[in-house]
C-alpha positions as CSV (number, residue, x, y, z in Angstrom):
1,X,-24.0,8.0,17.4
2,X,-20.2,8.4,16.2
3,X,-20.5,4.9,14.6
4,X,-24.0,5.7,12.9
5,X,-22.4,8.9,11.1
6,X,-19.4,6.7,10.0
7,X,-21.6,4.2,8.9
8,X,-23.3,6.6,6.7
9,X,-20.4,8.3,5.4
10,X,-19.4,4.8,4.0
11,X,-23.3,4.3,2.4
12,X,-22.7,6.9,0.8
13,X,-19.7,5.6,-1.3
14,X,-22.0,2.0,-2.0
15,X,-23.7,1.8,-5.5
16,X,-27.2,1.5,-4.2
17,X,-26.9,4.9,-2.3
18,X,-25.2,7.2,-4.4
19,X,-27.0,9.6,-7.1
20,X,-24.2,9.3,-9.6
21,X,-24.6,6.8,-12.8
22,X,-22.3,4.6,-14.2
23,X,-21.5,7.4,-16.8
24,X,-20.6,9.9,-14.2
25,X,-18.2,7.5,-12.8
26,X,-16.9,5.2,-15.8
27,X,-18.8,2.0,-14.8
28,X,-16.6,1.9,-11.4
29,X,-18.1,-1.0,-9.3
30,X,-18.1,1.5,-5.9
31,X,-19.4,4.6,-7.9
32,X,-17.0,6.8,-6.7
33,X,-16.8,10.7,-8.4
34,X,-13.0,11.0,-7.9
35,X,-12.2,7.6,-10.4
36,X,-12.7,9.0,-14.0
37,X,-9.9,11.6,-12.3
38,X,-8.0,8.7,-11.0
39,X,-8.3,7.1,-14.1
40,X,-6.3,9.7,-15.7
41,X,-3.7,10.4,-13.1
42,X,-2.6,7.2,-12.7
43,X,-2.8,5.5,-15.8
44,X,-3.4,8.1,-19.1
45,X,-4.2,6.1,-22.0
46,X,-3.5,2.8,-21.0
47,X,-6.6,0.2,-21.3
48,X,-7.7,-0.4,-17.6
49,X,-10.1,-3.2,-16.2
50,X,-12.1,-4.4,-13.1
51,X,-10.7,-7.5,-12.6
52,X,-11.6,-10.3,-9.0
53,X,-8.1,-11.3,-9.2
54,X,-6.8,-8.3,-7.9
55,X,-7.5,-9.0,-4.4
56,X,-7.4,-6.1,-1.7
57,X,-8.3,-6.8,2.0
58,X,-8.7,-4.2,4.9
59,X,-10.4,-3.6,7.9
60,X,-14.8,-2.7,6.8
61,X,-13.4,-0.2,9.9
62,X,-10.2,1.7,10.4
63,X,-10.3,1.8,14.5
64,X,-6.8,4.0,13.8
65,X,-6.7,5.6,10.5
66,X,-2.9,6.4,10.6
67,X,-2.1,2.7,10.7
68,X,-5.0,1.1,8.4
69,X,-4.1,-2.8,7.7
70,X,-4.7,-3.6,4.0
71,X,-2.6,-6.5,1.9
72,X,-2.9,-7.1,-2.0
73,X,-2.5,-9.8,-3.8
74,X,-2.7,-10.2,-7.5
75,X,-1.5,-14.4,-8.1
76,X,-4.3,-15.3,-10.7
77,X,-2.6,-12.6,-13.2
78,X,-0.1,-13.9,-15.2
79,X,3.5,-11.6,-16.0
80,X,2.8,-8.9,-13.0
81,X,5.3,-5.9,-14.0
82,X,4.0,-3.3,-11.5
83,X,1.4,-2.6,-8.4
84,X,0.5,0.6,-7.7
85,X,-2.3,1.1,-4.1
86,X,-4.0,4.3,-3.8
87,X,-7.3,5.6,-2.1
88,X,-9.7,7.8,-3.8
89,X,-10.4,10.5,-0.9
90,X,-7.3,10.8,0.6
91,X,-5.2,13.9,0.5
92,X,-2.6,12.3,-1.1
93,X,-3.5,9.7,-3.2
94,X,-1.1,7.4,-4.3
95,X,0.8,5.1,-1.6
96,X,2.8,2.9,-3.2
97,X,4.3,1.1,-6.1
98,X,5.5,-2.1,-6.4
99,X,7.9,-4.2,-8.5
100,X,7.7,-7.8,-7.7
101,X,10.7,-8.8,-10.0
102,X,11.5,-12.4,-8.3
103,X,9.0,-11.8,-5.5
104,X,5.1,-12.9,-5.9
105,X,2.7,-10.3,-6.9
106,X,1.8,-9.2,-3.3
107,X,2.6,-6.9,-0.7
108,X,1.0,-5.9,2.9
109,X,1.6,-2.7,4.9
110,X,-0.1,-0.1,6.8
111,X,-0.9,3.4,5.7
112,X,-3.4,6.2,6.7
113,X,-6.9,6.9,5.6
114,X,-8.2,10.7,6.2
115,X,-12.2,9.1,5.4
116,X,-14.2,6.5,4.1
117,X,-13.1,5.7,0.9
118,X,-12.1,3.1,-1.7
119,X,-8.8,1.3,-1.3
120,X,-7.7,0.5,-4.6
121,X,-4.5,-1.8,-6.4
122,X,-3.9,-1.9,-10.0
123,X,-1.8,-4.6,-11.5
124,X,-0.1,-3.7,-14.7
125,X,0.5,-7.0,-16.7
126,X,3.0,-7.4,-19.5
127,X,0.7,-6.5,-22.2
128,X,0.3,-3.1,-20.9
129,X,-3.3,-3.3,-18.9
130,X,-3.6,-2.5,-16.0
131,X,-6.2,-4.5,-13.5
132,X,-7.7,-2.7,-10.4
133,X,-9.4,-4.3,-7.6
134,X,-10.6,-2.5,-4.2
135,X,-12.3,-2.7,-0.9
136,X,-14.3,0.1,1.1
137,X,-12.7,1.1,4.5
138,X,-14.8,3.2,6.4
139,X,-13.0,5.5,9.1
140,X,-13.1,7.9,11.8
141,X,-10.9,9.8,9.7
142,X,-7.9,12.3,10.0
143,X,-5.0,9.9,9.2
144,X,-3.5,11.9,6.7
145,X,-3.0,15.3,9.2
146,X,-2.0,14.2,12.7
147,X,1.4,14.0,13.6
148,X,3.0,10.5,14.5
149,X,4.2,9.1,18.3
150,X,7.4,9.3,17.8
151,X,7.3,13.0,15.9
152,X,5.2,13.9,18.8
153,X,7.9,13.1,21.6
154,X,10.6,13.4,19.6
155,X,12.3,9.9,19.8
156,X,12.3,9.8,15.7
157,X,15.6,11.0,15.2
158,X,17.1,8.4,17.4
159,X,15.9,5.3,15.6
160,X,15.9,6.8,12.5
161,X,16.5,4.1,9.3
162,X,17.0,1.7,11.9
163,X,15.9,-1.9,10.0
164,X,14.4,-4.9,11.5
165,X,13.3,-8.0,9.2
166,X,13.2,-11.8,9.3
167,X,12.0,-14.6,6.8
168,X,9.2,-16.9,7.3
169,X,8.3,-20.3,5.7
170,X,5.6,-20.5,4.5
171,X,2.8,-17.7,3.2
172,X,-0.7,-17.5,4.1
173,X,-1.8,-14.8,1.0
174,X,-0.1,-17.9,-1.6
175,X,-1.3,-21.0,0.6
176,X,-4.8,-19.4,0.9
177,X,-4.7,-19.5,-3.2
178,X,-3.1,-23.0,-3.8
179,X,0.5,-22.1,-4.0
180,X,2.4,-23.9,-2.1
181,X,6.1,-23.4,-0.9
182,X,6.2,-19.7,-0.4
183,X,8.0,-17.9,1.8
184,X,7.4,-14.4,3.6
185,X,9.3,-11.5,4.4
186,X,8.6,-9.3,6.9
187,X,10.4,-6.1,7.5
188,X,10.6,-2.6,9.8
189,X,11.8,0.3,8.9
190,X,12.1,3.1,11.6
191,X,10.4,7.0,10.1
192,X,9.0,9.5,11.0
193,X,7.3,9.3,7.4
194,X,5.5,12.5,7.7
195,X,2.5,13.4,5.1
196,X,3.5,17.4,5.4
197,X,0.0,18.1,5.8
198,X,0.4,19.0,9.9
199,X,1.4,22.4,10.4
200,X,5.3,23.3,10.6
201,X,6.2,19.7,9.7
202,X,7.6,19.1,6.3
203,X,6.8,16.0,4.0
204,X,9.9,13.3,5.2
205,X,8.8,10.5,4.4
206,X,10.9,6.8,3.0
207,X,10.7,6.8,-1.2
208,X,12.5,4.0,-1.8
209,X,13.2,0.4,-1.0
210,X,14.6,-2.2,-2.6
211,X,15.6,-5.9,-1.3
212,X,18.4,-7.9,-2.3
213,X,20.1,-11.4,-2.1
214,X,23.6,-12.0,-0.9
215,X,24.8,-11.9,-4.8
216,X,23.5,-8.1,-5.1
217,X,20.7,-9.4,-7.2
218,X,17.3,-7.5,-6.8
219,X,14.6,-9.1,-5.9
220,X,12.3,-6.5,-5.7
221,X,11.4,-2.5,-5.7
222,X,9.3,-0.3,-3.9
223,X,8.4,3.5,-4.3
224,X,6.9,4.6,-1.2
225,X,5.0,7.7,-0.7
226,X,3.4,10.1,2.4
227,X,0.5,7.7,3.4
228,X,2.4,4.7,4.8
229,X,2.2,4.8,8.3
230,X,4.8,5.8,10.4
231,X,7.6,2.9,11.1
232,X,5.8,1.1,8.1
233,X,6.1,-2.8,8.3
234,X,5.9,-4.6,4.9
235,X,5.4,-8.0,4.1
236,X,6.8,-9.7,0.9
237,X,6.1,-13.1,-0.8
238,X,8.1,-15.4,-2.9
239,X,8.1,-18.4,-4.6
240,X,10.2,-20.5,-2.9
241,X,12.9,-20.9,0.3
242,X,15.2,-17.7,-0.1
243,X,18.1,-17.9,1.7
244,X,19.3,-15.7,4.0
245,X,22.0,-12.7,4.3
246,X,19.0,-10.3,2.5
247,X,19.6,-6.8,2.1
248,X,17.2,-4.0,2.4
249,X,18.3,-0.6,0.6
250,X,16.7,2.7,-0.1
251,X,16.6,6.3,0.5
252,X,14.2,8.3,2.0
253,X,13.5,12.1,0.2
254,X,15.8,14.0,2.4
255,X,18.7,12.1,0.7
256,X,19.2,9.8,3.9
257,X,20.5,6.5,3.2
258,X,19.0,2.9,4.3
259,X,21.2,-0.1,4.0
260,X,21.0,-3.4,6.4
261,X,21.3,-6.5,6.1
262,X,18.7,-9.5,7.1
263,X,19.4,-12.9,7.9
Protein backbone atom coordinates (compact mmCIF):
# COMPACT_ATOMS: atom_id res chain seq x y z
CA UNK A 1 0.00 0.00 0.00
CA UNK A 2 2.94 2.42 0.93
CA UNK A 3 4.39 1.78 -2.63
CA UNK A 4 0.89 2.32 -4.35
CA UNK A 5 0.55 5.94 -2.68
CA UNK A 6 4.16 6.65 -3.84
CA UNK A 7 3.52 5.46 -7.06
CA UNK A 8 0.68 7.90 -7.41
CA UNK A 9 2.26 10.80 -5.98
CA UNK A 10 4.82 10.44 -8.91
CA UNK A 11 1.64 10.08 -11.64
CA UNK A 12 0.74 12.79 -10.62
CA UNK A 13 3.88 14.83 -11.76
CA UNK A 14 3.70 12.73 -15.47
CA UNK A 15 2.11 14.85 -18.43
CA UNK A 16 -0.73 12.40 -19.09
CA UNK A 17 -2.05 12.78 -15.46
CA UNK A 18 -1.87 16.19 -14.57
CA UNK A 19 -4.75 18.89 -15.18
CA UNK A 20 -2.30 21.64 -15.96
CA UNK A 21 -1.61 22.75 -19.82
CA UNK A 22 1.45 23.48 -21.42
CA UNK A 23 0.59 27.24 -20.76
CA UNK A 24 0.24 26.83 -17.06
CA UNK A 25 3.57 25.32 -17.01
CA UNK A 26 5.66 26.96 -19.98
CA UNK A 27 5.72 23.87 -22.26
CA UNK A 28 7.88 21.91 -19.39
CA UNK A 29 8.07 18.26 -20.68
CA UNK A 30 7.07 16.96 -16.83
CA UNK A 31 4.25 19.57 -16.46
CA UNK A 32 5.30 20.67 -13.31
CA UNK A 33 3.44 24.05 -11.53
CA UNK A 34 6.56 25.12 -9.69
CA UNK A 35 8.79 25.65 -13.27
CA UNK A 36 7.47 29.01 -14.69
CA UNK A 37 8.70 29.97 -10.80
CA UNK A 38 11.85 28.18 -11.36
CA UNK A 39 12.28 29.64 -14.43
CA UNK A 40 12.62 32.96 -12.95
CA UNK A 41 14.60 32.20 -9.90
CA UNK A 42 17.20 30.52 -11.48
CA UNK A 43 17.70 32.03 -14.70
CA UNK A 44 15.70 35.73 -15.12
CA UNK A 45 15.87 36.73 -18.65
CA UNK A 46 18.18 34.50 -19.96
CA UNK A 47 16.80 32.28 -23.08
CA UNK A 48 16.36 28.71 -21.69
CA UNK A 49 15.82 25.29 -23.60
CA UNK A 50 14.80 21.57 -23.18
CA UNK A 51 17.62 20.05 -24.58
CA UNK A 52 18.44 15.50 -24.53
CA UNK A 53 21.89 16.38 -24.15
CA UNK A 54 21.62 17.35 -20.73
CA UNK A 55 21.54 14.03 -19.31
CA UNK A 56 20.33 13.40 -15.65
CA UNK A 57 20.09 9.84 -14.15
CA UNK A 58 18.63 8.79 -10.65
CA UNK A 59 17.06 6.18 -9.02
CA UNK A 60 12.72 5.96 -10.62
CA UNK A 61 12.80 5.29 -6.53
CA UNK A 62 14.67 6.99 -3.69
CA UNK A 63 14.77 3.84 -1.07
CA UNK A 64 16.60 6.71 1.19
CA UNK A 65 15.72 10.22 0.38
CA UNK A 66 18.63 11.83 2.33
CA UNK A 67 21.15 10.13 0.18
CA UNK A 68 19.31 10.07 -3.43
CA UNK A 69 22.06 8.96 -6.23
CA UNK A 70 21.76 11.26 -9.36
CA UNK A 71 24.88 12.07 -11.88
CA UNK A 72 24.69 14.68 -14.82
CA UNK A 73 26.35 14.84 -17.69
CA UNK A 74 26.17 17.56 -20.34
CA UNK A 75 29.30 16.20 -23.16
CA UNK A 76 27.09 16.82 -26.44
CA UNK A 77 27.15 20.76 -25.54
CA UNK A 78 29.86 22.55 -26.71
CA UNK A 79 31.70 25.61 -24.31
CA UNK A 80 29.91 24.38 -20.81
CA UNK A 81 30.54 27.58 -18.51
CA UNK A 82 28.18 26.54 -15.57
CA UNK A 83 25.86 23.60 -14.15
CA UNK A 84 23.46 24.35 -11.83
CA UNK A 85 21.00 20.81 -10.20
CA UNK A 86 17.89 21.67 -8.45
CA UNK A 87 14.51 19.82 -7.66
CA UNK A 88 11.23 21.46 -8.09
CA UNK A 89 9.46 20.31 -4.73
CA UNK A 90 12.10 20.43 -2.42
CA UNK A 91 12.30 22.82 0.41
CA UNK A 92 15.20 24.17 -0.73
CA UNK A 93 15.70 24.14 -4.21
CA UNK A 94 18.81 24.62 -5.53
CA UNK A 95 21.75 22.00 -4.79
CA UNK A 96 24.50 22.82 -6.63
CA UNK A 97 26.52 24.71 -9.08
CA UNK A 98 29.15 23.68 -11.03
CA UNK A 99 32.17 25.11 -12.93
CA UNK A 100 33.86 22.48 -15.00
CA UNK A 101 36.89 24.85 -16.01
CA UNK A 102 39.41 21.95 -17.13
CA UNK A 103 37.18 19.21 -15.95
CA UNK A 104 34.29 17.58 -18.34
CA UNK A 105 30.89 18.88 -18.02
CA UNK A 106 29.73 16.31 -15.43
CA UNK A 107 29.39 15.71 -11.87
CA UNK A 108 27.76 12.92 -9.56
CA UNK A 109 26.77 13.17 -5.87
CA UNK A 110 24.14 12.41 -3.50
CA UNK A 111 21.60 14.80 -2.05
CA UNK A 112 18.07 14.66 -0.40
CA UNK A 113 14.60 14.58 -1.85
CA UNK A 114 11.65 15.69 0.63
CA UNK A 115 8.95 14.00 -2.43
CA UNK A 116 8.44 13.05 -5.74
CA UNK A 117 9.58 15.47 -7.86
CA UNK A 118 11.66 16.55 -10.95
CA UNK A 119 15.45 16.44 -10.72
CA UNK A 120 16.56 18.98 -12.91
CA UNK A 121 20.42 20.35 -14.46
CA UNK A 122 20.78 23.29 -16.63
CA UNK A 123 23.86 23.78 -18.64
CA UNK A 124 24.69 27.41 -19.37
CA UNK A 125 26.80 27.40 -22.69
CA UNK A 126 28.98 30.33 -23.82
CA UNK A 127 26.46 32.05 -25.65
CA UNK A 128 24.47 32.68 -22.61
CA UNK A 129 21.53 29.71 -22.86
CA UNK A 130 21.03 27.79 -20.62
CA UNK A 131 19.95 23.94 -21.36
CA UNK A 132 17.93 21.90 -18.80
CA UNK A 133 17.42 18.27 -18.69
CA UNK A 134 15.68 16.17 -15.84
CA UNK A 135 14.46 12.88 -14.58
CA UNK A 136 11.39 12.03 -12.14
CA UNK A 137 12.49 10.44 -8.67
CA UNK A 138 9.68 9.29 -6.83
CA UNK A 139 10.30 9.01 -2.90
CA UNK A 140 9.13 8.07 0.40
CA UNK A 141 9.92 11.51 1.25
CA UNK A 142 11.35 13.58 4.24
CA UNK A 143 14.90 14.00 3.17
CA UNK A 144 15.12 17.57 3.53
CA UNK A 145 13.99 17.48 7.58
CA UNK A 146 15.55 14.61 9.39
CA UNK A 147 18.67 14.94 11.02
CA UNK A 148 21.83 12.93 9.74
CA UNK A 149 23.78 9.68 11.58
CA UNK A 150 26.44 11.35 12.63
CA UNK A 151 24.34 14.67 13.98
CA UNK A 152 22.29 12.15 15.66
CA UNK A 153 25.19 10.50 17.79
CA UNK A 154 27.18 13.19 17.69
CA UNK A 155 30.45 11.73 16.02
CA UNK A 156 30.26 14.94 13.47
CA UNK A 157 32.54 17.09 15.18
CA UNK A 158 35.27 14.54 15.25
CA UNK A 159 35.68 13.96 11.55
CA UNK A 160 34.77 17.18 10.63
CA UNK A 161 36.41 18.40 7.00
CA UNK A 162 38.22 15.37 7.10
CA UNK A 163 38.97 14.65 3.07
CA UNK A 164 39.25 11.37 1.37
CA UNK A 165 39.74 11.22 -2.62
CA UNK A 166 41.60 9.08 -5.20
CA UNK A 167 41.83 9.18 -9.16
CA UNK A 168 40.62 6.65 -11.44
CA UNK A 169 41.43 5.76 -15.15
CA UNK A 170 39.12 5.69 -17.00
CA UNK A 171 35.25 7.19 -16.85
CA UNK A 172 32.15 5.37 -17.41
CA UNK A 173 29.75 8.81 -17.94
CA UNK A 174 32.53 9.81 -21.01
CA UNK A 175 33.17 6.12 -22.28
CA UNK A 176 29.37 5.46 -22.27
CA UNK A 177 29.31 8.66 -24.82
CA UNK A 178 32.48 7.81 -27.05
CA UNK A 179 35.04 9.74 -25.27
CA UNK A 180 37.77 7.96 -24.63
CA UNK A 181 40.74 8.54 -22.19
CA UNK A 182 39.02 10.17 -19.29
CA UNK A 183 39.71 9.98 -15.95
CA UNK A 184 37.51 10.19 -12.65
CA UNK A 185 37.78 11.76 -9.48
CA UNK A 186 36.21 10.68 -6.60
CA UNK A 187 36.18 12.48 -3.35
CA UNK A 188 34.76 12.57 0.49
CA UNK A 189 34.28 15.22 2.45
CA UNK A 190 33.25 14.61 6.17
CA UNK A 191 29.72 17.19 7.35
CA UNK A 192 27.34 17.27 9.09
CA UNK A 193 25.72 19.46 6.08
CA UNK A 194 22.64 20.22 7.88
CA UNK A 195 19.41 21.66 5.78
CA UNK A 196 18.34 23.84 9.08
CA UNK A 197 14.92 22.64 8.58
CA UNK A 198 15.09 20.06 11.86
CA UNK A 199 14.23 21.77 14.89
CA UNK A 200 17.20 23.46 17.07
CA UNK A 201 19.74 22.62 14.29
CA UNK A 202 21.07 25.44 12.29
CA UNK A 203 21.82 25.41 8.43
CA UNK A 204 25.89 24.11 8.38
CA UNK A 205 26.30 22.90 5.54
CA UNK A 206 29.88 22.80 2.93
CA UNK A 207 29.45 26.07 0.26
CA UNK A 208 32.43 25.67 -1.35
CA UNK A 209 34.88 23.45 -3.08
CA UNK A 210 37.33 23.92 -5.41
CA UNK A 211 40.10 21.30 -6.79
CA UNK A 212 43.49 22.00 -7.82
CA UNK A 213 46.73 20.59 -9.47
CA UNK A 214 50.09 20.63 -7.94
CA UNK A 215 50.87 24.18 -9.79
CA UNK A 216 47.86 25.90 -7.86
CA UNK A 217 45.91 25.85 -11.03
CA UNK A 218 42.08 25.32 -10.78
CA UNK A 219 40.58 22.89 -12.23
CA UNK A 220 37.28 23.23 -11.16
CA UNK A 221 34.55 25.01 -8.71
CA UNK A 222 31.70 23.98 -6.91
CA UNK A 223 29.00 25.94 -4.76
CA UNK A 224 27.34 23.57 -2.70
CA UNK A 225 24.14 24.16 -0.86
CA UNK A 226 21.75 22.36 2.11
CA UNK A 227 20.48 19.33 -0.02
CA UNK A 228 23.68 17.34 -0.48
CA UNK A 229 23.75 14.62 1.64
CA UNK A 230 25.56 14.35 4.61
CA UNK A 231 29.49 13.35 4.03
CA UNK A 232 28.61 14.09 0.26
CA UNK A 233 30.90 12.09 -2.15
CA UNK A 234 31.41 13.71 -5.63
CA UNK A 235 32.64 12.40 -8.67
CA UNK A 236 34.53 14.48 -11.32
CA UNK A 237 35.58 13.83 -15.01
CA UNK A 238 38.35 14.99 -17.12
CA UNK A 239 39.73 14.78 -20.22
CA UNK A 240 42.65 13.13 -19.90
CA UNK A 241 45.39 11.28 -17.24
CA UNK A 242 45.76 14.11 -14.45
CA UNK A 243 48.44 13.64 -12.40
CA UNK A 244 48.57 13.33 -8.95
CA UNK A 245 49.34 15.67 -5.71
CA UNK A 246 45.51 17.23 -6.29
CA UNK A 247 44.19 19.60 -3.85
CA UNK A 248 40.76 19.93 -2.66
CA UNK A 249 39.91 23.48 -0.99
CA UNK A 250 36.83 25.16 0.33
CA UNK A 251 34.88 26.52 3.11
CA UNK A 252 31.93 25.57 4.58
CA UNK A 253 29.31 28.65 5.88
CA UNK A 254 30.47 28.76 9.33
CA UNK A 255 33.81 30.06 8.02
CA UNK A 256 35.63 26.58 8.63
CA UNK A 257 38.36 25.91 6.35
CA UNK A 258 38.88 22.58 4.01
CA UNK A 259 42.36 22.06 2.55
CA UNK A 260 43.94 18.43 1.65
CA UNK A 261 45.77 17.17 -0.54
CA UNK A 262 45.03 14.00 -2.96
CA UNK A 263 47.43 11.79 -4.59
Amino acid sequence: MMRRRHALSLLALLPWRGVAHADDTGGDPFRSLQWPDLKREFFGSAPVVFDERVQVRAPAFAEDPMNVPVSVAALGLPDIESIVVFVDRNPIRKVLEYQPLAALASVGLRFKLEQASPVRAAARTKDGVWHVGGTLVDSSGGGCTVAGATRKDGSWSQTLGQVSGKLFPGSPIAQAQGSSGASRLRVRVMHPMDTGLVGGIPAFYVNRLSVRDAAGRELLRLATFEPVSENPVFSFDFPGRVAGGLRLVGTDNNGNRIDSRIE
